[in-house]
C-alpha positions as a Markdown table, in Angstrom:
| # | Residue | x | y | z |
|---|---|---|---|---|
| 1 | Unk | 12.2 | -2.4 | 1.7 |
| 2 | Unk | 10.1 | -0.7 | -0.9 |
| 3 | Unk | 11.2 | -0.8 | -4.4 |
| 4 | Unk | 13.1 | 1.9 | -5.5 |
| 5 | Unk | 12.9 | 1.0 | -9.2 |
| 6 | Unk | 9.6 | 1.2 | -8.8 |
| 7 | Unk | 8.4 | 4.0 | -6.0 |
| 8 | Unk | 9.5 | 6.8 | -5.8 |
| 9 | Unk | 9.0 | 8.2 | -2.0 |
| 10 | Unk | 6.7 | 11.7 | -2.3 |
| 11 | Unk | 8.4 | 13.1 | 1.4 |
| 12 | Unk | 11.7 | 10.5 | 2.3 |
| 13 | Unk | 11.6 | 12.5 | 6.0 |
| 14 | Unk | 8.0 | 11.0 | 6.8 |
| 15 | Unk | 8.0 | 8.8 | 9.6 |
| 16 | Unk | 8.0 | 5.1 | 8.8 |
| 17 | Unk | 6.7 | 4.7 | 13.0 |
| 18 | Unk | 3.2 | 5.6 | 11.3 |
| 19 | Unk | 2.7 | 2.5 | 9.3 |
| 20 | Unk | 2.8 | 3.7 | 5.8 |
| 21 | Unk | 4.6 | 6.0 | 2.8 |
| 22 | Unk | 3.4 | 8.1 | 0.4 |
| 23 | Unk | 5.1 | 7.9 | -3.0 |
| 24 | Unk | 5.0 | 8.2 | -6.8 |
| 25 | Unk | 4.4 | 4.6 | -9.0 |
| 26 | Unk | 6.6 | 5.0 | -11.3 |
| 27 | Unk | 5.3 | 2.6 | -13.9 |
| 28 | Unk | 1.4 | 3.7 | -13.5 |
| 29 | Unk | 2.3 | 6.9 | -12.8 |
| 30 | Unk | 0.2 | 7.1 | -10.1 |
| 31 | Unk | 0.3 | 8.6 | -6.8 |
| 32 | Unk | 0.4 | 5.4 | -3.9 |
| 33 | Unk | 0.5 | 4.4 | -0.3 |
| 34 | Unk | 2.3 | 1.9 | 0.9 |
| 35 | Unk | 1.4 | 0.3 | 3.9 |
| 36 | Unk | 3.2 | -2.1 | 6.4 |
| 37 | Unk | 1.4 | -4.8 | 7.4 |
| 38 | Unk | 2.8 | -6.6 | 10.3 |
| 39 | Unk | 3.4 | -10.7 | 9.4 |
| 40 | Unk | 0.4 | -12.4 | 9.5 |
| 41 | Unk | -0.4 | -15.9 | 10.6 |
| 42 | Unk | -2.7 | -16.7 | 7.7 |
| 43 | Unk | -0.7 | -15.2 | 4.6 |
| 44 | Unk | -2.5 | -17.3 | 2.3 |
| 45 | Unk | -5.8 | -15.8 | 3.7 |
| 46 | Unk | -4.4 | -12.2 | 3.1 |
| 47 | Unk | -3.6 | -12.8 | -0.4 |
| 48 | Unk | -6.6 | -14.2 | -1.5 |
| 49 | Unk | -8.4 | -11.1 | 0.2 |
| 50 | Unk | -6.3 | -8.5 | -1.6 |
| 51 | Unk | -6.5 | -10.8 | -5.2 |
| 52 | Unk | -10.6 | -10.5 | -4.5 |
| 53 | Unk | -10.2 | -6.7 | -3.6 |
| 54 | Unk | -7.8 | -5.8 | -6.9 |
| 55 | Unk | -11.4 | -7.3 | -8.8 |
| 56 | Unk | -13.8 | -4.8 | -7.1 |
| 57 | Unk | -14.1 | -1.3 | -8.4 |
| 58 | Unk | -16.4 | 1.5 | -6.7 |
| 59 | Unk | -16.2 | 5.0 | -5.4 |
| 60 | Unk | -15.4 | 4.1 | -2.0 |
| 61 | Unk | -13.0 | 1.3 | -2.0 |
| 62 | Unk | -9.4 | 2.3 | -2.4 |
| 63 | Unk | -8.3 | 0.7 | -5.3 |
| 64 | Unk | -5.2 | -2.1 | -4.4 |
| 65 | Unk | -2.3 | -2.4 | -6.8 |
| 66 | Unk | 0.4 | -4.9 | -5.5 |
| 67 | Unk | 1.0 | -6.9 | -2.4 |
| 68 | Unk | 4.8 | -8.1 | -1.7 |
| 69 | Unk | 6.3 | -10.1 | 1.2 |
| 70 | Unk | 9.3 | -8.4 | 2.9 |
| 71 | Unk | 10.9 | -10.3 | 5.5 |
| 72 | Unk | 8.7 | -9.9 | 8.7 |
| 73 | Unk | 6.6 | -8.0 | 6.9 |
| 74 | Unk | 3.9 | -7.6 | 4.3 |
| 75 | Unk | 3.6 | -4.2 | 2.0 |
| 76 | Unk | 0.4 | -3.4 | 0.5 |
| 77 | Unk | 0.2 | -0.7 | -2.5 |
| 78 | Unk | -2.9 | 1.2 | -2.6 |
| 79 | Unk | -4.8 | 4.2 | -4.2 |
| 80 | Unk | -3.5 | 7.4 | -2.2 |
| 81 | Unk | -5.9 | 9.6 | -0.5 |
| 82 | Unk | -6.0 | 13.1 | 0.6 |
| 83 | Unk | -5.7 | 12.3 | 4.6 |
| 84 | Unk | -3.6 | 10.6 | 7.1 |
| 85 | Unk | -6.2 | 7.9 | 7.6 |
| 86 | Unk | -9.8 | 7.5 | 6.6 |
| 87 | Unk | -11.5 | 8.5 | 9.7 |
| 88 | Unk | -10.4 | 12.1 | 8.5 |
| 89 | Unk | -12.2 | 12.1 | 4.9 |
């Protein structure tokens, strides 16, 4: 479940079937995506790639915030962007 403390959901009707939310970071005041990410063999692997990713900084790499287990499932906070995936930019 995402934090609601936290995130505040931008559209609560969008469908969750897609993979991932839009919503409001209430503490960077920034606007996010969150993305499921189904539960990966190799967590350890994935968290090391998203520590290495939070270091980089250019114009085309979405920026990563936070990266939380929840249950089956991992949820990645990222840098929003202005289409439904990144094909479309």
């Amino acid at each position: 479940m995402i934090d609601k403390s936290r995130y505040l959901s931008e559209d609560p009707s969008e469908p969750k079937e897609r993979g991932w939310a839009r919503a409001r970071d209430l503490i960077l005041e920034l606007p996010v995506r969150i993305q499921w990410q189904p539960r990966l063999t190799d967590v350890s692997r994935f968290r090391n790639e998203f520590l290495c990713s939070q270091r980089l900084t250019h114009p085309n790499i979405l920026r990563t915030y936070q990266l939380k287990e929840n249950g089956s499932r991992l949820l990645l906070v990222l840098e929003d962007f202005p289409a439904d995936n990144l094909r479309d930019l």
